[in-house]
C-alpha positions as CSV (number, residue, x, y, z in Angstrom):
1,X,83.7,118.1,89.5
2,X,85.3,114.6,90.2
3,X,83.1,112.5,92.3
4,X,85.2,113.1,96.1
5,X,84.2,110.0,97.7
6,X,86.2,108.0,94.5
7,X,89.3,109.7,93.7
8,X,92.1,107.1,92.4
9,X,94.4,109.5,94.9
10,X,92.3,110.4,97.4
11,X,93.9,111.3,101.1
12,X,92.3,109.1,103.6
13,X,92.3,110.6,106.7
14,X,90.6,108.1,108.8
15,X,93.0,105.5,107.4
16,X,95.5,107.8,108.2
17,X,94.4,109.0,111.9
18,X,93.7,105.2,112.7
19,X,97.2,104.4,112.3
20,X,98.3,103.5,108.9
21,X,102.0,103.8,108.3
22,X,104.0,106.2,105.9
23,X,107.3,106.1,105.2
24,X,109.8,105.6,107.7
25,X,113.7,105.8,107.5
26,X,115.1,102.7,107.3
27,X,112.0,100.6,107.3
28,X,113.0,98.8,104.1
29,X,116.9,97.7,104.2
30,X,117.4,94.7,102.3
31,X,116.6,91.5,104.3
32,X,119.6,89.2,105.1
33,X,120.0,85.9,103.2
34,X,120.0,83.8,99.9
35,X,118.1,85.9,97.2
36,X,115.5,83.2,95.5
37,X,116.3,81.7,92.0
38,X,114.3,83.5,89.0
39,X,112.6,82.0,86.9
40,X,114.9,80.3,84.3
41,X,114.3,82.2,81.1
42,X,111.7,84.5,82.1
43,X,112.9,88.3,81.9
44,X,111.0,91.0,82.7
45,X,111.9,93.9,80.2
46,X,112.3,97.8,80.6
47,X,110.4,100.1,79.0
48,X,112.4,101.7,76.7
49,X,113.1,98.6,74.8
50,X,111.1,98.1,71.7
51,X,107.2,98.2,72.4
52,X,104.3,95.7,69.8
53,X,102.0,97.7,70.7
54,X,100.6,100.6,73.9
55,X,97.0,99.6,75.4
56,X,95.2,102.0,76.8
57,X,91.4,102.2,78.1
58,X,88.4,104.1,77.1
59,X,86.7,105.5,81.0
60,X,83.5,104.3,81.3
61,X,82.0,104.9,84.5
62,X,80.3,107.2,85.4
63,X,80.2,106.5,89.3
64,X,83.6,107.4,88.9
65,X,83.9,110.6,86.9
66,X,80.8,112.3,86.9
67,X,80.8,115.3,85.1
68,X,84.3,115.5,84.6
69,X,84.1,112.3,81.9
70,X,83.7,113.9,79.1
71,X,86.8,115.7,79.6
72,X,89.2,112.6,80.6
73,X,87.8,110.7,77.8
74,X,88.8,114.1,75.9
75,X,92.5,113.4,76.7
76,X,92.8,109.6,76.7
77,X,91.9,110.2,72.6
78,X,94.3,112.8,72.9
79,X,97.4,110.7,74.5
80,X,96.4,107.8,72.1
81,X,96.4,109.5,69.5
82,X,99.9,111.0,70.0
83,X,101.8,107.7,71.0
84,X,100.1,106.4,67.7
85,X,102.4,108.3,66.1
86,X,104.9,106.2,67.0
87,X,103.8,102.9,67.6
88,X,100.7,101.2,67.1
89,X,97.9,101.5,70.0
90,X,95.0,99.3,71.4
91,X,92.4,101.1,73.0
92,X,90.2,98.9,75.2
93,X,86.8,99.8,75.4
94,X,83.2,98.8,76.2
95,X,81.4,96.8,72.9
96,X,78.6,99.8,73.1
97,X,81.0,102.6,73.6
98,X,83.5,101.1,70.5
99,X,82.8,103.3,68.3
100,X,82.5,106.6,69.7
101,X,85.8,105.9,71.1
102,X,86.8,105.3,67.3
103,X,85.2,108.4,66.4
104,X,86.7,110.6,68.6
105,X,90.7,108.8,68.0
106,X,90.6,108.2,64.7
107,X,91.5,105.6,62.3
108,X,95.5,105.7,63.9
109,X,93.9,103.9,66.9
110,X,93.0,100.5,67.1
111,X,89.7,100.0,69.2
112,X,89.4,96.4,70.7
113,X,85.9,95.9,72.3
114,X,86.7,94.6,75.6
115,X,85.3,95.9,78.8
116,X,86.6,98.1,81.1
117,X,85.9,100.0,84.2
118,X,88.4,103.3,84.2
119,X,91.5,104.2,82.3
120,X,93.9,102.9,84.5
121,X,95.5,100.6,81.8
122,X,98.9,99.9,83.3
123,X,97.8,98.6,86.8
124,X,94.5,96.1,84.6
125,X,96.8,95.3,81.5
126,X,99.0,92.0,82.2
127,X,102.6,92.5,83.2
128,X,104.1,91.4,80.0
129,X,107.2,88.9,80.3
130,X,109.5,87.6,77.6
131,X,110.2,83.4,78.1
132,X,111.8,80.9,74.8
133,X,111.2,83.6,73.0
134,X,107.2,84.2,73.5
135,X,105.6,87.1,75.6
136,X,103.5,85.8,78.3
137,X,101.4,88.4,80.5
138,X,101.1,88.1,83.9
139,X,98.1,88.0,85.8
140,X,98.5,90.0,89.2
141,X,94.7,89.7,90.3
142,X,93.2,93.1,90.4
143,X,91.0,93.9,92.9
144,X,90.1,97.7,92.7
145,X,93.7,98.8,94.5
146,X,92.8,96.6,98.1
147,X,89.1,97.3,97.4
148,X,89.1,100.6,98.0
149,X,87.1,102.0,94.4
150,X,83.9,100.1,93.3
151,X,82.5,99.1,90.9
152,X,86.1,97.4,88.9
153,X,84.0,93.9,87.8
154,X,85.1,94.7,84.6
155,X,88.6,95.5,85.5
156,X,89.5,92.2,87.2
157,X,89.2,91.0,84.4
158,X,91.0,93.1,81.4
159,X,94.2,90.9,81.6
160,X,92.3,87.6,81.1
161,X,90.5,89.2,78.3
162,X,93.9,90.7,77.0
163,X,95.7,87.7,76.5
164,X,92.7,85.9,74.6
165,X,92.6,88.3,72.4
166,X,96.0,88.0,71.6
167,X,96.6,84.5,71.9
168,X,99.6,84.9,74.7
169,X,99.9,82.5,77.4
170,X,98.8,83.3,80.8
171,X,101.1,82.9,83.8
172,X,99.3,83.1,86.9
173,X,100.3,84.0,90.7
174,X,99.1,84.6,94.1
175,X,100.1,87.9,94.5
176,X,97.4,90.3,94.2
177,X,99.3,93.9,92.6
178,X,98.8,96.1,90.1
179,X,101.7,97.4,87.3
180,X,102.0,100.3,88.5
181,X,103.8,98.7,91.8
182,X,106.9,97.7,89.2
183,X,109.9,99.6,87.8
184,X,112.3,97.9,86.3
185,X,115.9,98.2,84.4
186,X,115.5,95.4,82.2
187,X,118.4,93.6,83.4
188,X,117.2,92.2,87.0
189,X,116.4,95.1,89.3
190,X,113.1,95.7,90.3
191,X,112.3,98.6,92.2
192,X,109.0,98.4,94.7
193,X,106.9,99.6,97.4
194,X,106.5,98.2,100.2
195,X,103.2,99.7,101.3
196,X,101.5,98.9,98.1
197,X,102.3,95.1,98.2
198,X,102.7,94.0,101.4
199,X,99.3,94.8,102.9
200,X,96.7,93.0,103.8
201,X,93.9,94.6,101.5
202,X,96.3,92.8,99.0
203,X,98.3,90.2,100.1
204,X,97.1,89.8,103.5
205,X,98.9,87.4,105.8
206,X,102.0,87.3,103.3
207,X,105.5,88.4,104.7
208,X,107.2,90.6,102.3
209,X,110.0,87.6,102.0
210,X,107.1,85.2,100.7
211,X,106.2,88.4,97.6
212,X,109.5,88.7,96.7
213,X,110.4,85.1,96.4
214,X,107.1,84.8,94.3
215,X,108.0,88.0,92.7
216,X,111.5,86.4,91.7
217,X,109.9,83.9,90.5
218,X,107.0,85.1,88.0
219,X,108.7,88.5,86.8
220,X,112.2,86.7,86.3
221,X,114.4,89.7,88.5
222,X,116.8,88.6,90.9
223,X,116.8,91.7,93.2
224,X,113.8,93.3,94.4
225,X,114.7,97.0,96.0
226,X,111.9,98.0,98.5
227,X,110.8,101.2,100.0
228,X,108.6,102.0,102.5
229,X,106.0,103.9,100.6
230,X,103.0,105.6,101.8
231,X,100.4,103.8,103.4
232,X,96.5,104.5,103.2
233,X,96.6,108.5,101.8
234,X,95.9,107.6,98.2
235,X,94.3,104.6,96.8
236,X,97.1,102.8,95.3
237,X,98.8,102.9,98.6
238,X,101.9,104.9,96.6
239,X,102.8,103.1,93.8
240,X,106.7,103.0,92.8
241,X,105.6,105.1,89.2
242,X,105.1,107.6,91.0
243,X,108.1,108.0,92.8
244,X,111.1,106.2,91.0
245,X,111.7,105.3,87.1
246,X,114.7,103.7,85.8
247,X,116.4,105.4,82.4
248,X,119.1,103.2,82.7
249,X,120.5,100.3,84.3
250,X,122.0,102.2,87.7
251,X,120.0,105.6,86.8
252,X,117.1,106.3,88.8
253,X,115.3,109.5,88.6
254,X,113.0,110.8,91.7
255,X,109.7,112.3,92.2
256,X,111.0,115.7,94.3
257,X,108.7,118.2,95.8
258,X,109.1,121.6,94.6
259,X,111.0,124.2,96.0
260,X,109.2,125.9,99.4
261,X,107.0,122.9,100.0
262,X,106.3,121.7,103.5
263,X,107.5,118.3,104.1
264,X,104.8,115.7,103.7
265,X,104.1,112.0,104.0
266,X,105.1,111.5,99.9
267,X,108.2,113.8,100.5
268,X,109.3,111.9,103.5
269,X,108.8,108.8,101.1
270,X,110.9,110.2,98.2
271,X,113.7,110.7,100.9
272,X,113.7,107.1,102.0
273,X,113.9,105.8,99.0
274,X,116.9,107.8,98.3
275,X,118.3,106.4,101.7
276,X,117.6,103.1,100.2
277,X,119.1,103.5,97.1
278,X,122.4,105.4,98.5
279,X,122.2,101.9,100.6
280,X,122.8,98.9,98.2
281,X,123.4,98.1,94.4
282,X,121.4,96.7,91.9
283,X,121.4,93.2,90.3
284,X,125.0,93.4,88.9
285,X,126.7,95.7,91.6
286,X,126.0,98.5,90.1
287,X,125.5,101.6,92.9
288,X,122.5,104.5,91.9
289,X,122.6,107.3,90.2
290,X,119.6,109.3,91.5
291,X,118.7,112.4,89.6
292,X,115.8,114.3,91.1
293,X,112.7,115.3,89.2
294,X,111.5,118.3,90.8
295,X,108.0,119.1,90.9
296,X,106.1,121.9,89.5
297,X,104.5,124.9,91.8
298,X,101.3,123.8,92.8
299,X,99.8,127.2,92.3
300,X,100.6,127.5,88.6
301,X,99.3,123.6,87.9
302,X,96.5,124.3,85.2
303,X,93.5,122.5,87.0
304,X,94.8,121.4,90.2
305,X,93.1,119.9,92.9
306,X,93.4,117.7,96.2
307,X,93.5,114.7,94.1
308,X,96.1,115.8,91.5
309,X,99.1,114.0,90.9
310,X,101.9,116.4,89.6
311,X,104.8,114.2,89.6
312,X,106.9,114.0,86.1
313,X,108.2,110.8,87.3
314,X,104.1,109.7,85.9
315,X,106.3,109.6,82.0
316,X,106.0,107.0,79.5
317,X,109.0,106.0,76.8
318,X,107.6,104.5,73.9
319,X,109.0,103.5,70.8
320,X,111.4,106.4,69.6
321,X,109.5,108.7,72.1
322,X,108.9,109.9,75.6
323,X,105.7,111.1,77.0
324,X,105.9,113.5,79.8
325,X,103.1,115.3,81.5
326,X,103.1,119.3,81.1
327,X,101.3,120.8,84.2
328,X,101.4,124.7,83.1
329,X,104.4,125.7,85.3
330,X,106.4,126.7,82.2
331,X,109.9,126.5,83.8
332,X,109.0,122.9,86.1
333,X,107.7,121.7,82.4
334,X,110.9,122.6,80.5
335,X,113.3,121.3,83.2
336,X,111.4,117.9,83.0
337,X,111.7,117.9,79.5
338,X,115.6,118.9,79.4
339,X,116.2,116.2,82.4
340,X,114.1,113.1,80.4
341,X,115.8,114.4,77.2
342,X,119.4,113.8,79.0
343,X,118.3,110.8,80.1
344,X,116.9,109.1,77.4
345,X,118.9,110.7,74.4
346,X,117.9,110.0,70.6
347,X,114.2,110.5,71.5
348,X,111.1,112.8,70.9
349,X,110.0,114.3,73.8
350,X,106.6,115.0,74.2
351,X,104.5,117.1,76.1
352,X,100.7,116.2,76.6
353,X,98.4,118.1,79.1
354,X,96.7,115.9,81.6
355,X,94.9,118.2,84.0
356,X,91.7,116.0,84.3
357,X,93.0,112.7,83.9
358,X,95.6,113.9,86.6
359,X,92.6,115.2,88.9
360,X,91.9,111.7,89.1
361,X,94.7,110.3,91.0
362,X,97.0,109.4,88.1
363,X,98.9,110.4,84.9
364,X,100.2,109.4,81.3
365,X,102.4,105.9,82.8
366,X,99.3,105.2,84.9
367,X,96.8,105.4,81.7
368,X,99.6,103.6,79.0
369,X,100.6,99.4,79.3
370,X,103.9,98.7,76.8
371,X,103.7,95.2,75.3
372,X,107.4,94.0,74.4
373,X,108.3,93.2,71.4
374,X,108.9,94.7,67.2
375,X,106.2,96.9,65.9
376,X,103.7,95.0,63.7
């Protein structure tokens, strides 16, 4: 089984029992005053636009997986090897474990040998923006999600490595994050959580004002929407991915517990950020759509666990496509599928099975990084 003591999503209940703070209604209105000036030029893209390439990572650690590695590595090939058919992919791995990860993807893949830790390729990857023209990844200092999973050496520095390899320019900040705290429309909204940035195994001493101002300034948006978040019961301290994705400028679907479940710290959280949204507009005015994405009966999950994360709102939209989890609850799995297919029209959608990278605390937009741009 996966190693307890290191679950990505892991409830921490003496975190929890000594006071850390979930979601609370109201606890993330927008703050009064003049928004700060973005970046000139610099535009942080949505997903859905055209993709150069997906990265992805090959596991490595064993401190982290245990037993269950073989398995996770099992569907990382898997996932790779699907969004290969539609654009091309880089799988980051280890020099000495190159090329058994080329063995078991094939020659679809592309293996780059730089090291890694885990799989978690969207929070290690560089936040890619687009400036005169040129992509330019961000570096948001990873630090193992507040220090919470050791060892990530190897990690902190994947978006360094990343941009060498490809020759982009690096734009550096204070702000310790990870990409998984981002959602954005493409045209100036982006859509956060507050317990996952401002927090002192992060940012410590920083206000949230001072992160969005710097936020403003290095990812180009000119409205940041907070929510509250969940704080301390899993070790990304909730990231937004798991909760809210845009399809559409003003179109926001939500991670929604399934039917008959007892309300919880992440359920509270999906209903303040519905408060918030119903609240305010984005960039241009626009008020939310929200569209729920309701999860799938625990009990019929294939492979579930404590750690599992069985939200759909985990999908990725790659070029031409959309990659949505498929738990096993046949009628949860087809109403994701008809809801991202409405959503995102003049796409593929695609089911892939997740059960043991999803033991680990994550799922398909937590393992996948887009970089913007045309297909080479």
């Amino acid at each position: 089984m996966f190693d307890s003591s290191l679950p990505r999503r892991t409830v921490l209940r003496a975190m929890t029992a000594a006071g850390a703070v979930a979601a609370g209604s109201g606890a993330c209105a927008d703050p009064a005053g003049t928004p700060a000036a973005p970046t000139a030029g610099r535009r942080l893209g949505a997903e859905w636009e055209s993709h150069t390439r997906t990265y992805l990572s090959w596991p490595a650690s064993k401190s982290i997986w245990a037993e269950d590695l073989p398995a996770v590595r099992e569907e990382i090939a898997g996932l790779a090897k699907a969004i290969a058919g539609f654009e091309p992919v880089v799988l980051l791995a280890r020099p000495e474990h190159a090329g058994s990860a080329q063995r078991a993807c094939g020659d679809t893949v592309e293996v780059v040998p730089i090291p890694v830790d885990d799989l978690w390729a969207r929070d290690t990857v560089p936040v890619f923006v687009e400036e005169a023209g040129k992509v330019a990844g961000v570096d948001f200092n990873f630090n193992g999600w507040g220090g919470k999973q050791k060892p990530h050496d190897k990690d902190n520095a994947v978006a360094r490595s990343v941009l060498g390899e490809y020759g982009l320019a690096r734009s550096g900040t204070w702000i310790t994050a990870e990409g998984g705290s981002f959602e954005t429309d493409g045209a100036g909204t982006l859509m956060v959580t507050e317990s996952s940035l401002v927090n002192d195994n992060r940012n410590k001493g920083r206000s949230r004002q001072e992160i969005e101002d710097e936020l403003k300034k290095v990812l180009g948006v000119r409205k940041v929407i907070w929510f509250a978040g969940v704080r301390g019961e899993d070790i990304t301290d909730a990231h937004v991915d798991c909760l809210a994705r845009f399809t559409a400028p003003g179109v926001v679907l939500m991670d929604k517990a399934a039917p008959g479940s007892p309300p919880d710290s992440w359920s509270r959280a999906a209903d303040q950020a519905r408060s918030v949204l119903a609240s305010t507009a984005d960039a241009d005015g626009r008020p939310f759509t929200v569209i729920d994405l309701v999860q799938p009966d625990p009990e019929k999950v294939e492979g579930y666990g404590e750690d599992s994360v069985i939200s759909y709102a985990n999908f990725y939209v790659a070029n031409k496509s959309v990659f949505v989890p498929e738990f096993g609850d046949a009628t949860a799995d087809e109403r994701a599928r008809r809801v991202l297919g409405e959503r995102l029209p003049g796409r593929e959608i695609v089911p892939v099975k997740i059960s043991a990278i999803a033991s680990g605390g994550g799922g398909i937009h937590c393992a996948t990084h887009d970089q913007p741009g045309q297909p080479s």
